[in-house]
FIGUSE-676823 format. One record per residue (C-alpha): residue in three letters; x, y, z. Coordinates in steps of 0.5 Angstrom, whole numbers, padded with zeros to 4 digits, always signed. Example, Ala and Ser with C-alpha at 12.3 -4.5 7.8 and 13.67 -1.06 7.14 Angstrom:
2
ALA+0025-0009+0016/SER+0027-0002+0014/
This chain:
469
UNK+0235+0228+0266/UNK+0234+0236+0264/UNK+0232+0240+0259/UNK+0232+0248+0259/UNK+0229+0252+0254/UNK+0231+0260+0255/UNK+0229+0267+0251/UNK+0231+0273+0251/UNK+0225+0275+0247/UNK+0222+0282+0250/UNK+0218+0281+0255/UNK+0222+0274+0255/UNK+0216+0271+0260/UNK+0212+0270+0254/UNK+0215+0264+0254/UNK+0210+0261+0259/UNK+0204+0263+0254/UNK+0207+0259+0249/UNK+0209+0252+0253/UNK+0202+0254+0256/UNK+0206+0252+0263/UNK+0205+0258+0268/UNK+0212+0261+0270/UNK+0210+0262+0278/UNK+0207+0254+0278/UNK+0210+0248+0278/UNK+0208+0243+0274/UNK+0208+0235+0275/UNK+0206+0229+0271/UNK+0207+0222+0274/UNK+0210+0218+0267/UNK+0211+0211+0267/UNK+0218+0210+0268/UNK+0218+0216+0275/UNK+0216+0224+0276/UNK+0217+0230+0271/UNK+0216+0236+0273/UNK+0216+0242+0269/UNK+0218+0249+0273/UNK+0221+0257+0271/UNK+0229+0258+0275/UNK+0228+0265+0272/UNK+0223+0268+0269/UNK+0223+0276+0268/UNK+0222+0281+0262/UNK+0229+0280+0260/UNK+0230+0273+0260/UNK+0227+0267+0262/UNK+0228+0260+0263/UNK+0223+0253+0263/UNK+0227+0247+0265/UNK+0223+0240+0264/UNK+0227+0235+0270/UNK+0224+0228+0269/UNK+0226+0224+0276/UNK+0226+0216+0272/UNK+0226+0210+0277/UNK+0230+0205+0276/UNK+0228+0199+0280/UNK+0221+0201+0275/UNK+0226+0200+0269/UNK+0229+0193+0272/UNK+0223+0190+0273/UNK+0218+0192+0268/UNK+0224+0190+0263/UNK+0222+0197+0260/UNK+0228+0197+0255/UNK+0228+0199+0248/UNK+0224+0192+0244/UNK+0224+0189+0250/UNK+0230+0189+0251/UNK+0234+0188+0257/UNK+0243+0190+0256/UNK+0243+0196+0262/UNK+0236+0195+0264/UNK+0238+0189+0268/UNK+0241+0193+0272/UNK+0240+0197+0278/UNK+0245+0202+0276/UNK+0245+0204+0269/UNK+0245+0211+0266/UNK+0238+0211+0263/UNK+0236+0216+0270/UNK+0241+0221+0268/UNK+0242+0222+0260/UNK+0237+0226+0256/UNK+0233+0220+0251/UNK+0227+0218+0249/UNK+0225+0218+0256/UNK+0225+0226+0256/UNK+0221+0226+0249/UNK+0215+0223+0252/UNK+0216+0228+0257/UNK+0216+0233+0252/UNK+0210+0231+0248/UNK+0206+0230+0256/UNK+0208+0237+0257/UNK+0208+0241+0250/UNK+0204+0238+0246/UNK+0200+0244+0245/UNK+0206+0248+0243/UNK+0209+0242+0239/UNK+0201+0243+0235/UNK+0204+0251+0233/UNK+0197+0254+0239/UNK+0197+0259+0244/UNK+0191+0260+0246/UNK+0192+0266+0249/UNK+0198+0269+0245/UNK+0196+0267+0238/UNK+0201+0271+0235/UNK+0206+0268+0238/UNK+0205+0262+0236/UNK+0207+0264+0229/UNK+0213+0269+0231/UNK+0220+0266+0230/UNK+0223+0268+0238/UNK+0231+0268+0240/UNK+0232+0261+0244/UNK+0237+0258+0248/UNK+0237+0250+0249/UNK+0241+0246+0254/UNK+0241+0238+0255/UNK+0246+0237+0261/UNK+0248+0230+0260/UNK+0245+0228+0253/UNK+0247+0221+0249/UNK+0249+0221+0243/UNK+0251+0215+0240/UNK+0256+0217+0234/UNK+0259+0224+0237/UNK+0259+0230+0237/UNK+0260+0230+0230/UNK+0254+0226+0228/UNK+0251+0231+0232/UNK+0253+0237+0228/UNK+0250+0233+0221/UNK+0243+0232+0225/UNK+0243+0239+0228/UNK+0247+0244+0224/UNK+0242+0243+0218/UNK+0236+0245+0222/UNK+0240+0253+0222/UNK+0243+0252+0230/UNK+0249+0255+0233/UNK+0252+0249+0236/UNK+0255+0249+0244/UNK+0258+0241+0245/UNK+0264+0238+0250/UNK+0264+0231+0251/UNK+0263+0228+0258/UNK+0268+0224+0261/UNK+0266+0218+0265/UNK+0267+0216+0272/UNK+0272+0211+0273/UNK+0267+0208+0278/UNK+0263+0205+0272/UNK+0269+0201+0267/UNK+0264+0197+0263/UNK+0260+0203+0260/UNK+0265+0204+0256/UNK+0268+0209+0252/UNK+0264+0216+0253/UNK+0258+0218+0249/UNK+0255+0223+0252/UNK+0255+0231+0250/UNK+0253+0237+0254/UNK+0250+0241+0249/UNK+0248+0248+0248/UNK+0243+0250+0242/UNK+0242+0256+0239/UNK+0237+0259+0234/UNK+0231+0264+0232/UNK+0225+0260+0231/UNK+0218+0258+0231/UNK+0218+0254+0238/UNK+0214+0249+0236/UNK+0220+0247+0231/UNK+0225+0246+0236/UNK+0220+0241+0239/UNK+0219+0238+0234/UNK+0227+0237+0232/UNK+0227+0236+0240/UNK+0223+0231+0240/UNK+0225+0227+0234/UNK+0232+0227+0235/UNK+0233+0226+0243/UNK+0232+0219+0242/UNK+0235+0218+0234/UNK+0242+0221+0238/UNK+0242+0215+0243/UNK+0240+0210+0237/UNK+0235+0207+0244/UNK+0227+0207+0246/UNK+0225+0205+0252/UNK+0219+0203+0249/UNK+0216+0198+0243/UNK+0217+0201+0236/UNK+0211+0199+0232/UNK+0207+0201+0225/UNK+0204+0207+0230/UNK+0211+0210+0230/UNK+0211+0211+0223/UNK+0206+0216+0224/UNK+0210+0220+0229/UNK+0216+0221+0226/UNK+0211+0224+0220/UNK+0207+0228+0223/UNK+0213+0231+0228/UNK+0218+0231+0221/UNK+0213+0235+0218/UNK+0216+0240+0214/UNK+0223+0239+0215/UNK+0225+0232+0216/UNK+0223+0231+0208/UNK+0229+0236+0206/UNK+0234+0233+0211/UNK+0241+0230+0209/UNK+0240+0225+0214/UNK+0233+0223+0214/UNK+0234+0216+0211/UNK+0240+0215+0217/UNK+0234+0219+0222/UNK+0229+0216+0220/UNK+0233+0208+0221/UNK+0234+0209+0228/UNK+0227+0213+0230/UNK+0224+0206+0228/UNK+0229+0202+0232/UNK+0233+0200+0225/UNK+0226+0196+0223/UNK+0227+0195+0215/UNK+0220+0195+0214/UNK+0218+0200+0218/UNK+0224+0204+0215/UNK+0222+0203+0208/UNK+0215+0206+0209/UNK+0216+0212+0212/UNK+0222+0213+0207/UNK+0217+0213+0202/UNK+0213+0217+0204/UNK+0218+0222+0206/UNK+0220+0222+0198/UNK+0212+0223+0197/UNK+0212+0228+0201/UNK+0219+0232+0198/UNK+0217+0239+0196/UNK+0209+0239+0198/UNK+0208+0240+0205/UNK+0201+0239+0206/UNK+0199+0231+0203/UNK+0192+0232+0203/UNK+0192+0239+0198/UNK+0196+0235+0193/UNK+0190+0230+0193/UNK+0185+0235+0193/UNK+0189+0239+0187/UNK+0192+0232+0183/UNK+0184+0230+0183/UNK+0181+0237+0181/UNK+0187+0238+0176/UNK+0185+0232+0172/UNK+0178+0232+0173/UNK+0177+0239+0170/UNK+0181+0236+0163/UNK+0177+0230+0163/UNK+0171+0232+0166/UNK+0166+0233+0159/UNK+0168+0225+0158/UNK+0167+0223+0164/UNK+0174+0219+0163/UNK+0175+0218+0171/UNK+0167+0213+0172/UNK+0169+0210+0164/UNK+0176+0209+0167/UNK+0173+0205+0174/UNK+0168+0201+0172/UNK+0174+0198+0166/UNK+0178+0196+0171/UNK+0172+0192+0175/UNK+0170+0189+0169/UNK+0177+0187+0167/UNK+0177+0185+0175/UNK+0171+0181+0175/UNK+0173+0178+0168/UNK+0179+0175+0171/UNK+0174+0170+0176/UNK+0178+0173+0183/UNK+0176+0173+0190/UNK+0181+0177+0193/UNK+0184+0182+0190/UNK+0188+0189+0192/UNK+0188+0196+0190/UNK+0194+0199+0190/UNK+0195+0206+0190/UNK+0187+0206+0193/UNK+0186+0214+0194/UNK+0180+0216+0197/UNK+0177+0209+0196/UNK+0172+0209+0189/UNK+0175+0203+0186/UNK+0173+0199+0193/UNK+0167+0202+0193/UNK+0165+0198+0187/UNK+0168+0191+0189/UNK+0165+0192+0195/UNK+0158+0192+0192/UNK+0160+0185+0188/UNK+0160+0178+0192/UNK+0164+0175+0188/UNK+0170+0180+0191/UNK+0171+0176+0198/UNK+0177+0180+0200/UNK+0177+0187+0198/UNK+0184+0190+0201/UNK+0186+0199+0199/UNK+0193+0201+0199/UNK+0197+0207+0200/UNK+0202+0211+0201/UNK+0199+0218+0204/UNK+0196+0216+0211/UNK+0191+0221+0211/UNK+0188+0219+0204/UNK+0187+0213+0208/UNK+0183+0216+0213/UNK+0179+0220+0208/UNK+0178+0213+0204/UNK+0174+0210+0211/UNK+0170+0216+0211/UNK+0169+0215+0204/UNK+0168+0208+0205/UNK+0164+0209+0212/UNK+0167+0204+0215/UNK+0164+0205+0222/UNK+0157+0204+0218/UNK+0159+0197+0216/UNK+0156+0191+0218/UNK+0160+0186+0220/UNK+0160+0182+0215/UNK+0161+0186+0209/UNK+0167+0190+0214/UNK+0170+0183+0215/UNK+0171+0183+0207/UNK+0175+0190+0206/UNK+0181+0192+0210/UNK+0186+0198+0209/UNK+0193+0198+0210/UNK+0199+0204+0210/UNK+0204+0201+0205/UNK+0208+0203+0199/UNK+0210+0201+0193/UNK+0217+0201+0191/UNK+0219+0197+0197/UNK+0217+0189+0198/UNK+0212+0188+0203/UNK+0210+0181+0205/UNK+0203+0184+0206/UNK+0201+0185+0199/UNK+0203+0178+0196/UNK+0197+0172+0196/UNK+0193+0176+0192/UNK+0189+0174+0185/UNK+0188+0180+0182/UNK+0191+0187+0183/UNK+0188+0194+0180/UNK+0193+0200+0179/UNK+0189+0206+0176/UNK+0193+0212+0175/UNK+0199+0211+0178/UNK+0205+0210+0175/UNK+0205+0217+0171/UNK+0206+0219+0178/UNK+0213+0215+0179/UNK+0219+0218+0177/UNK+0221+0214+0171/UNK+0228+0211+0174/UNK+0224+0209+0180/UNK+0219+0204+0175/UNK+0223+0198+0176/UNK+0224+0198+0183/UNK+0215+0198+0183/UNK+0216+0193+0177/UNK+0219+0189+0183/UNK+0214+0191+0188/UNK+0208+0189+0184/UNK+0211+0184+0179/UNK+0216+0180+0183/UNK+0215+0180+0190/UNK+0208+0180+0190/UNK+0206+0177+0184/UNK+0197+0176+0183/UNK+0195+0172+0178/UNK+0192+0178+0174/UNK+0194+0186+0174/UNK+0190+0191+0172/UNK+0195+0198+0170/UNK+0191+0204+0167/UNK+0196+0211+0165/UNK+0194+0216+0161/UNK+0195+0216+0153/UNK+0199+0222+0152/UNK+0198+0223+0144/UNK+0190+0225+0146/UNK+0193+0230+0150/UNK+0192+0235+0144/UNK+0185+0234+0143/UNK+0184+0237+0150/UNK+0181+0243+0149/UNK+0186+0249+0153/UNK+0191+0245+0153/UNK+0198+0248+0151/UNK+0202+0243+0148/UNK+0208+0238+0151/UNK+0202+0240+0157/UNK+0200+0234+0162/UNK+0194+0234+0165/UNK+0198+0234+0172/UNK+0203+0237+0174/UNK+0205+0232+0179/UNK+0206+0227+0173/UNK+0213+0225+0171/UNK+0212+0223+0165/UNK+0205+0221+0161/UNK+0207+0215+0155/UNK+0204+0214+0148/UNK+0200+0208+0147/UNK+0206+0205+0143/UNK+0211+0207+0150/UNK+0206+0203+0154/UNK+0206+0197+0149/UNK+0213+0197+0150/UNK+0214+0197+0158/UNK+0208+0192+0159/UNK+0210+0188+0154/UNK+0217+0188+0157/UNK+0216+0187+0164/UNK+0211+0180+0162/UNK+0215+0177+0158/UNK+0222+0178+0165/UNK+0217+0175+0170/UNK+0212+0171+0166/UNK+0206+0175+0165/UNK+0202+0176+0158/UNK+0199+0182+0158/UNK+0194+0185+0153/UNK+0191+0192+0152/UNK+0185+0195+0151/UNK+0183+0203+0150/UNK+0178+0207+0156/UNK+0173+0212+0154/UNK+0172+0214+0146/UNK+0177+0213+0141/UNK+0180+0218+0136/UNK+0182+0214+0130/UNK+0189+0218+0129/UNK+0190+0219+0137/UNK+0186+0213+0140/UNK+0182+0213+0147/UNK+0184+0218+0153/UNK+0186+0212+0157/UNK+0189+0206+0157/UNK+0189+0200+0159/UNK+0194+0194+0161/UNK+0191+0187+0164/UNK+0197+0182+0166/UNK+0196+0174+0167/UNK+0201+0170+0170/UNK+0203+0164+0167/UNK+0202+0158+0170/
């Protein structure tokens, strides 16, 4: 199994510095599945070339049933073609070996890290599970000049079927941290195969490697299906968050700036604590033990329901991973004692997909969510919410967008952020919850948050939905 990257970029051994693998040195790692080594062919000023060579064992293979999900097909077989064809095997290579090239460092050549350079990729043998033509999709969006022949099969090997194995070329200027990322993402993805169990860590993975380009690619959905072993759920998550992500590369300045934007409207009322402690009243007022928060941010309303006994299980969800992250430190979990960390959990989930985990819940709070949803894609969060998961009692808070023209500052039609797909007037808002409460058997009533004007009404508004016996 080979890998062999090469540049022609002038001196071309600044390669080594960017792989942070000495040219005249070979390099070794013991993998779990056998012995990777990476070593230079040629390396001189004109060119030079790193190739990563991965000598798996296959009685390892066979007897640690180390296939894909546990499973056995090839793998129970001492002779397969997993020692010789390029596959999620040379992806943990490539994360064992690069991993600091993949993060866009060089320590000794910073600024090579950041310089597009000519590169040349060659994958010998590589499964592609859909052809060449799949390949193409996958790889010709990305800006590469593309080199692929089909390899015939030797007839030795009859019940391997029909070939799908490519020997390929790939050419590009870019940043090598990029073509790592593609490398990484999408060797498995084109053999459709794992050689290791795919859980929700997976998810993660294809985000952080996916970062930047995988958002805008036309095949993501089928990219992202067969990166988490066509796990629906697992699929449905990492979609979603890619859909989040379209257009804003960078999760944590969206947070930031969505939260300074609407503070800085809203700071004189003080509307964000007047908003919080509504929605606690209203939750507390509902008599529930066990409630969710979905769209949970950085954790403020779960600070509240933790402080009240009378919440027995706090439970936070979001989309974005990182807002999750500064949600524990918010929340200073590792601080915890036991018995209150017992009471609180977070989970990385969204809300356009039915999620078996957030259902079973007496009460959920929405807070400022839904002006953040395209408006088509309201009724797949109606399902979510309403339909699926189905808690006795639904708090939903949205901005009232005729209080807007009392802002000081703000232009007309403006909404108080830009992320916002749409901001409802009171009767907008009476309108859809009272639909969605009579399909799925709610009543709903509604209540003003912060002070009110008597033509415009309060700043917020609020909607708290009860099912029906």
């Amino acid at each position: 199994m080979i890998l062999e990257i090469s540049t022609t970029h002038v001196p071309a051994t600044d390669l080594g510095y960017l792989l942070h693998k000495n040219p005249d040195r070979i390099h070794t790692a013991e993998m779990t599945f056998g012995e990777a080594k990476v070593f230079f062919p040629e390396a001189s000023p004109e060119r030079c070339t790193a190739e990563l060579m991965i000598e798996v064992d296959p009685v390892k293979l066979v007897r640690g049933r180390s296939g894909p999900s546990g499973e056995g097909g090839l793998l129970e077989q001492y002779v397969n073609d997993r020692p010789y064809v390029a596959s999620s095997f040379l992806s943990s290579a490539i994360g064992e070996f690069f991993s600091t090239a993949m993060g866009g460092r060089s320590k000794e050549r910073p600024e090579l890290a950041a310089m597009p350079i000519p590169l040349a990729i060659r994958i010998p043998v590589l499964a592609c599970r859909g052809g060449e033509s799949l390949f193409r999709r996958f790889f010709e969006p990305l800006g590469y000049e593309i080199e692929a022949k089909g390899i015939e099969l030797d007839e030795t090997f009859p019940d391997w079927g029909a070939s799908h194995y490519l020997d390929v070329t790939l050419r590009i200027t870019a940043l090598i941290k990029d073509v790592l990322a593609h490398l990484y993402v999408l060797i498995p993805v084109l053999d459709n195969n794992k050689h290791y169990w795919v859980g929700e860590d997976e998810v993660q993975k294809l985000l952080r490697r996916g970062k930047g380009w995988l958002e805008s690619h036309p095949e993501k959905e089928l990219i992202s299906k067969r990166y988490l072993a066509h796990q629906r759920n697992l699929t449905r998550l990492a979609l979603a968050h890619l859909s989040e992500a379209e257009g804003d590369p960078d999760p944590d300045a969206q947070v930031e700036e969505k939260n300074a934007e609407e503070e800085k409207v809203e700071r004189k009322l003080s509307l964000h604590e007047q908003r919080l402690s509504t929605v606690f009243a209203a939750l507390k007022a509902s008599g529930a033990h066990r409630v969710i928060d979905l769209g949970c941010g950085e954790g403020k309303l779960l600070t509240l329901l933790l402080k009240d006994k009378q919440f027995t299980e706090i439970v936070g969800v979001d989309v974005v991973f990182s807002v999750l992250e500064r949600a524990k430190s918010w929340l200073r979990l590792d601080r915890l004692p036991s018995k209150q960390l017992k009471r609180i959990k977070l989970i990385h989930g969204s809300l356009m997909y039915r999620d078996n985990r957030l259902a079973g819940y007496d009460a959920a709070a929405v807070v400022e969510v839904i002006e953040h949803l395209d408006e088509p894609r309201l009724a797949s969060f109606e399902r979510t919410v309403f339909e699926f998961a189905r808690p006795g009692t639904v708090v939903i808070t949205t901005p009232n967008q005729e209080y807007n023209a009392l802002f000081e500052g703000m232009a007309e039609g403006a909404m108080r952020h830009r992320d916002h797909r749409f901001e409802w007037t009171r009767a907008q808002f009476q309108d859809w919850a009272n639909g969605v409460a009579e399909k799925h058997g709610y009543t709903v009533r509604f209540a003003p948050i912060g002070p009110e004007d008597a033509e415009k009404g309060a700043p917020s508004q609020m909607g708290v939905f009860t099912r029906g016996a």
